[in-house]
N, CA, C and O of each residue as an XYZ file, in Angstrom:
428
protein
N      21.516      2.447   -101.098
C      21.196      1.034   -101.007
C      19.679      0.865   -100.955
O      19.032      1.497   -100.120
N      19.074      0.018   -101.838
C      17.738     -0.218   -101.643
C      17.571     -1.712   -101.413
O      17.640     -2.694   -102.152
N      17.274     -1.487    -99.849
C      16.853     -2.479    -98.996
C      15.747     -3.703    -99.528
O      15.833     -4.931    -99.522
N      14.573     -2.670   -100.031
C      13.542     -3.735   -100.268
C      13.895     -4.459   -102.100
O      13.089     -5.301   -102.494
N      14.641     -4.209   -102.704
C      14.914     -5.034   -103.685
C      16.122     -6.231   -103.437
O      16.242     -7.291   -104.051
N      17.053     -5.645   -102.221
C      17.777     -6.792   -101.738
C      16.936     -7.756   -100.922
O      17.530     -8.800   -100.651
N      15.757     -7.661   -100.488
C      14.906     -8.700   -100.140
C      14.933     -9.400   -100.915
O      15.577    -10.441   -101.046
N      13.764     -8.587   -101.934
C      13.247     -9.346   -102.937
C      14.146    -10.319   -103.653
O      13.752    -11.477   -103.791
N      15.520     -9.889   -104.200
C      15.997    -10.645   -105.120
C      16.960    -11.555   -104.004
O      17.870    -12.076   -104.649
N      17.033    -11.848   -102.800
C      17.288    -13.186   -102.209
C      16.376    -14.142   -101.752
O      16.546    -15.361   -101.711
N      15.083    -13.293   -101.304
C      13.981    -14.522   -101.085
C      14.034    -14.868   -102.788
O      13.967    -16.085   -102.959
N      14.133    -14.124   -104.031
C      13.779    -15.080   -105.406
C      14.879    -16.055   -105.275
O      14.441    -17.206   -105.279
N      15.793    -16.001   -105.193
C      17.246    -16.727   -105.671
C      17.109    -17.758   -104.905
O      17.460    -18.833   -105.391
N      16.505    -17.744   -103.343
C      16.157    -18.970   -102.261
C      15.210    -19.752   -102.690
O      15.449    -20.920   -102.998
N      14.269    -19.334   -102.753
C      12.394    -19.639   -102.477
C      11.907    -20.055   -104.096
O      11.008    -20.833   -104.415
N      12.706    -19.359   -104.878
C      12.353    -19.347   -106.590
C      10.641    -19.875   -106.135
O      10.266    -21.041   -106.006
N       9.519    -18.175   -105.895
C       8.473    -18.307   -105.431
C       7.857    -18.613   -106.547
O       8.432    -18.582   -107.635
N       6.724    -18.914   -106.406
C       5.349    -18.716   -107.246
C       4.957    -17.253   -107.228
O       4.633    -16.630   -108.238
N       5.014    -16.725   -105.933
C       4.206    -15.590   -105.606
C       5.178    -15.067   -104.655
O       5.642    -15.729   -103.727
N       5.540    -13.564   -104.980
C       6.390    -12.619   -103.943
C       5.868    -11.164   -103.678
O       5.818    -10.450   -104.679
N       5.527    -10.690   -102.655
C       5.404     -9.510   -102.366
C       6.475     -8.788   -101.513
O       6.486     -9.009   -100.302
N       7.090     -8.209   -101.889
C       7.457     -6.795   -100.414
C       7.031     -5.815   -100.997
O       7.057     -5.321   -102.124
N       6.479     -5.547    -99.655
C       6.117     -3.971    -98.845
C       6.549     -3.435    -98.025
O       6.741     -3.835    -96.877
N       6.897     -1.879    -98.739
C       7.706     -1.010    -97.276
C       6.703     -0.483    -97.075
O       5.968      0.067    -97.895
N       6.529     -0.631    -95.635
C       5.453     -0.452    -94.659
C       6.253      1.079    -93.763
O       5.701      1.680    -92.841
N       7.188      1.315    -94.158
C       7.808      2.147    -93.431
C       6.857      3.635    -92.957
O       6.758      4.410    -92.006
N       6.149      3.351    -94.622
C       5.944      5.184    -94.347
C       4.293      5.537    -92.957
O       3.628      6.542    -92.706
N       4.276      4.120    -92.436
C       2.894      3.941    -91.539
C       3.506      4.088    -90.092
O       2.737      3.925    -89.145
N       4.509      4.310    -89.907
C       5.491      4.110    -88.877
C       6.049      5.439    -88.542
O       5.972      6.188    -89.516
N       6.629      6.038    -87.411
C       7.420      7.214    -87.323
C       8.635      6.917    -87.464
O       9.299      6.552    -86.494
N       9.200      7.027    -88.809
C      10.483      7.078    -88.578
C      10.694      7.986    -90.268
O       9.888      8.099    -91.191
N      11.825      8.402    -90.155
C      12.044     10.055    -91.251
C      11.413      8.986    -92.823
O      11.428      7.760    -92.934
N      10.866     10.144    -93.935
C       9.922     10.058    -94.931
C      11.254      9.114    -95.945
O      12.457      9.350    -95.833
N      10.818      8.340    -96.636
C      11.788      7.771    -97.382
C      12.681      6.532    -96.719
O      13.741      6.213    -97.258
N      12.336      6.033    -95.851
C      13.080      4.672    -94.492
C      12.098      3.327    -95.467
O      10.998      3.230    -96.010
N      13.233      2.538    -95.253
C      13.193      1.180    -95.291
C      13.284      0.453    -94.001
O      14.119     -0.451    -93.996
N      12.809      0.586    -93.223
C      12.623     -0.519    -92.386
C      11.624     -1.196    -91.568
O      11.949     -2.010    -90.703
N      10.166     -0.815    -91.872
C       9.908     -2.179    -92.128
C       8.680     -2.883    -92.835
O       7.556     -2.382    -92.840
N       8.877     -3.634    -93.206
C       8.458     -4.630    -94.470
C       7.133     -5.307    -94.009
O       6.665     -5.287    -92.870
N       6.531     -6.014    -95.308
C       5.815     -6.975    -95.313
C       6.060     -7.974    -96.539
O       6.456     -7.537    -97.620
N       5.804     -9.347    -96.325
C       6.553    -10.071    -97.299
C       5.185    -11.329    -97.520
O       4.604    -12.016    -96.680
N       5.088    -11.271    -98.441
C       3.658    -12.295    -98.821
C       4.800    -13.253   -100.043
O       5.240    -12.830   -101.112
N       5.039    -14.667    -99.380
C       6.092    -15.278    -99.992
C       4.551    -17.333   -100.949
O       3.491    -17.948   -101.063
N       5.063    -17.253   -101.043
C       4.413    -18.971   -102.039
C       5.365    -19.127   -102.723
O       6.008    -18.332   -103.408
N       5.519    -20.715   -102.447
C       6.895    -21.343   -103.011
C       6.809    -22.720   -102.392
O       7.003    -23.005   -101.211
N       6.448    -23.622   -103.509
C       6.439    -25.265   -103.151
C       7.520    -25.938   -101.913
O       7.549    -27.044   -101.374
N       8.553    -24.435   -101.728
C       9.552    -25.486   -100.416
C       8.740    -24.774    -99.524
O       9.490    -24.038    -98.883
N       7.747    -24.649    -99.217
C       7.358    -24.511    -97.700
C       6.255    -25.865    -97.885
O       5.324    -25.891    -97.080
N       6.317    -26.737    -98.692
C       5.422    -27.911    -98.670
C       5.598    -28.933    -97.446
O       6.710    -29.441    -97.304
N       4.623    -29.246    -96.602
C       5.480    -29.941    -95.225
C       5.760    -29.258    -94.364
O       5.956    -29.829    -93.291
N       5.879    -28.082    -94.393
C       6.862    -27.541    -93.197
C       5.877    -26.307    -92.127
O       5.221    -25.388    -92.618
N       5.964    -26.514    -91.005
C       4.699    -25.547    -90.006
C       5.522    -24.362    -90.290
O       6.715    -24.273    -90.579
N       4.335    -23.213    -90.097
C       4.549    -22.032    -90.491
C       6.047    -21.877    -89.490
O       7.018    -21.694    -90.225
N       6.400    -21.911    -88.054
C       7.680    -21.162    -87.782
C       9.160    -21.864    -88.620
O      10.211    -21.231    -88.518
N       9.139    -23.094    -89.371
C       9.858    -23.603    -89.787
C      10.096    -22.227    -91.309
O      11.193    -21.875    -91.742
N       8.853    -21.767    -91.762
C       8.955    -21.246    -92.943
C       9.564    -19.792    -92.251
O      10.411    -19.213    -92.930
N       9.207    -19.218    -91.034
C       9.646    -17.992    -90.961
C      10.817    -17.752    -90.799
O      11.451    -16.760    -91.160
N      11.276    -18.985    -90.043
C      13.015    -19.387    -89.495
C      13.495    -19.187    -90.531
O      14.174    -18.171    -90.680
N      13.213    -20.491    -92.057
C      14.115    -20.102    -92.874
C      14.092    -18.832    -93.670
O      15.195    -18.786    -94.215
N      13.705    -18.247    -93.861
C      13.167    -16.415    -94.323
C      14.033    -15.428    -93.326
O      14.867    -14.558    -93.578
N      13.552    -15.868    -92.233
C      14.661    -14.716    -91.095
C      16.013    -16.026    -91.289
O      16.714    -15.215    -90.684
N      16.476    -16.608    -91.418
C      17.992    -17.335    -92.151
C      18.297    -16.096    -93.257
O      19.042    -15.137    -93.054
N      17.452    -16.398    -94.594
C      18.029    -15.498    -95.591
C      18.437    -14.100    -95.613
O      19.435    -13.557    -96.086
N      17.042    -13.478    -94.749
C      17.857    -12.018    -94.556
C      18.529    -11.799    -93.487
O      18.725    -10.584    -93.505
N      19.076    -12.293    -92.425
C      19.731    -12.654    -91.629
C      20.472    -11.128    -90.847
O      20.426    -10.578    -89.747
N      21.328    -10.838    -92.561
C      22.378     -9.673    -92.526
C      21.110     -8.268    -92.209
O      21.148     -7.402    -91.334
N      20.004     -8.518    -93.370
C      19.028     -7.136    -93.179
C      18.656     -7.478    -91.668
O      19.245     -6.913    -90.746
N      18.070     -8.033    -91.539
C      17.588     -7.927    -89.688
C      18.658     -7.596    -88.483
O      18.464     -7.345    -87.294
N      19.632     -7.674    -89.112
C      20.379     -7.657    -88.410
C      20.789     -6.124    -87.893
O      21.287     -5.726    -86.839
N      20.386     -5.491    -89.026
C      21.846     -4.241    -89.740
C      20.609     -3.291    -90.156
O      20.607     -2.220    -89.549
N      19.558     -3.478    -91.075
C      18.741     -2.734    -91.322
C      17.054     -2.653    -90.787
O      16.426     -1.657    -90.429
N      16.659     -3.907    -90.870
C      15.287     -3.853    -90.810
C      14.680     -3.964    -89.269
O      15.084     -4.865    -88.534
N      13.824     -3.134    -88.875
C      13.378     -3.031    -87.949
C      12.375     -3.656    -87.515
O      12.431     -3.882    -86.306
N      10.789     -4.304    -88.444
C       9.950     -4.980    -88.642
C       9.512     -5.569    -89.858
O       9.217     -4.980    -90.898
N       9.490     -7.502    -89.491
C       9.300     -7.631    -90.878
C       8.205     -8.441    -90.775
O       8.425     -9.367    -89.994
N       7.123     -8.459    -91.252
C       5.367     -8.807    -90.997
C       5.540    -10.247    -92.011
O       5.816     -9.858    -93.145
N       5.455    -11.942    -91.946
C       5.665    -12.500    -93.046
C       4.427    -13.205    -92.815
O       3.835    -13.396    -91.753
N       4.047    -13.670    -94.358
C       2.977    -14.459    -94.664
C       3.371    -14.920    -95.859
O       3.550    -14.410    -96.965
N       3.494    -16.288    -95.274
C       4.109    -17.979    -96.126
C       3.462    -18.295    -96.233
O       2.653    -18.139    -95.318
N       2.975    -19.185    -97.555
C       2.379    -20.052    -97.886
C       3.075    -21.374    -99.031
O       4.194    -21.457    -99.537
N       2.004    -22.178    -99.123
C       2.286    -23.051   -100.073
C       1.577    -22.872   -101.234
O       0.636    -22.086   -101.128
N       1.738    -23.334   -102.234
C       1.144    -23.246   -103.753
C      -0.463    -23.802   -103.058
O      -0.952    -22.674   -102.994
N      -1.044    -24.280   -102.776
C      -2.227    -24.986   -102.540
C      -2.516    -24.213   -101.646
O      -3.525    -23.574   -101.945
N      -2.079    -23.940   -100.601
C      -2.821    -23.032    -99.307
C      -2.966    -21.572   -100.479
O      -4.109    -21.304   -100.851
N      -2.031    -20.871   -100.901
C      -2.309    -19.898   -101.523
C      -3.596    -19.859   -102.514
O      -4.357    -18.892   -102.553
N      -3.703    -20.666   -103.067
C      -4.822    -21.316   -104.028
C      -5.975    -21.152   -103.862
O      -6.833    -20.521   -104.478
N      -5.975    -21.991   -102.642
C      -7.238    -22.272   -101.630
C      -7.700    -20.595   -101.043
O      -8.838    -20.205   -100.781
N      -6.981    -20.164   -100.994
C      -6.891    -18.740    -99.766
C      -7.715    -17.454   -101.171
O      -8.585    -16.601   -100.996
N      -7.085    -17.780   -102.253
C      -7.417    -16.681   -103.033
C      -7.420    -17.137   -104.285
O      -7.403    -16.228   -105.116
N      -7.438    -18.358   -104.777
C      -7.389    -18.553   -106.239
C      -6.535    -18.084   -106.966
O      -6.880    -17.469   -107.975
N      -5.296    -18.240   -106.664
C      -3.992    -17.149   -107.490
C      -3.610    -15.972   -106.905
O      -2.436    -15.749   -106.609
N      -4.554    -15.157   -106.703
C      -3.837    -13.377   -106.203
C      -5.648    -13.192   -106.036
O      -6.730    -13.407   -106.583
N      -4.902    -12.562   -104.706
C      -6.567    -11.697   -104.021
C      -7.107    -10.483   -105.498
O      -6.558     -9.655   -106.225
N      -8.086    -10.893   -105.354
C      -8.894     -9.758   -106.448
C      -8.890     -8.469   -105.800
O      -9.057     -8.274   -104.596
N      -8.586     -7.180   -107.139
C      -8.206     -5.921   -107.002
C      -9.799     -5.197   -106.532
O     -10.898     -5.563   -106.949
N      -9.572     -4.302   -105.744
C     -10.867     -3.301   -105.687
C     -11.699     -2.882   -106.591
O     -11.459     -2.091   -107.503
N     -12.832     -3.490   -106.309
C     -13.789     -2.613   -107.489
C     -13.686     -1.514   -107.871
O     -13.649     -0.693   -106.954
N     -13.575     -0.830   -109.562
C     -13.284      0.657   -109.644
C     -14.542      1.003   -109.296
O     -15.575      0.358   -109.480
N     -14.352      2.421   -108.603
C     -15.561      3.115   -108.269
C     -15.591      4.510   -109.578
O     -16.210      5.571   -109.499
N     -14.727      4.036   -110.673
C     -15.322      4.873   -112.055
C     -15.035      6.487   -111.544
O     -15.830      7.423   -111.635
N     -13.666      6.512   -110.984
C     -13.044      7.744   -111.021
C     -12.706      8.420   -112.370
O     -12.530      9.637   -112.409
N     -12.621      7.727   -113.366
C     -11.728      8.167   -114.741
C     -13.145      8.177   -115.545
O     -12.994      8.392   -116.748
N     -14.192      8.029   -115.218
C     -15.305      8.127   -116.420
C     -15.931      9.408   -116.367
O     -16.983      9.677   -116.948
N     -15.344     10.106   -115.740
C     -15.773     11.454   -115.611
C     -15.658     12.405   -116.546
O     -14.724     13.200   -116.438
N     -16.509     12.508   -117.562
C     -16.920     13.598   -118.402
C     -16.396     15.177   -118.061
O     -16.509     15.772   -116.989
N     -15.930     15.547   -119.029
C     -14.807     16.834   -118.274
C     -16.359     18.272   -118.704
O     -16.549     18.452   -119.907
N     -16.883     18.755   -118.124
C     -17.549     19.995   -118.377
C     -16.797     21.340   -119.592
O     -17.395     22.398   -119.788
């Protein structure tokens, strides 16, 4: 069973996001190499328009309900709205500058 795609594809089917992340955060944690449990979830999706952040986490811990219940041990969330997301990063946080690992001339 893979946990973090049954996230993913019920927050999509709920939230139908703009913007979805999960992360198994598992392997930062002690628990055996290869564990799903626990997450980070970077969600944007016009129904959190109006609504204070514990209203957005409530309904999120609603959807996975069964995983929290049964599987997941920690789940880290960060909701937003299309505009707060916007505002926050202009679309998606910009990637790390390459520091030009691959331009390396082979001797």
């Amino acid at each position: 069973m893979n946990i973090q795609f049954n996230i993913e594809s019920k927050l999509i089917e709920h939230f139908q996001p703009a913007h979805l992340e999960v992360v198994n955060e598992s392997n930062q944690h002690n628990v055996p190499a290869g564990s799903e449990t626990h997450f980070k979830v970077v969600l944007v999706t016009p129904k959190f328009d109006g609504t204070r952040l514990i209203s957005r986490h409530r309904a999120v811990n609603a959807v996975l309900k069964d995983e929290l219940a049964n599987q997941i041990h920690a789940l880290a969330l960060h909701t937003y709205t299309d505009s707060e997301w916007q505002g926050l990063y202009g679309g998606a946080p910009a990637s790390p500058a390459c520091r030009g690992g691959m331009n390396k001339k082979a001797s």
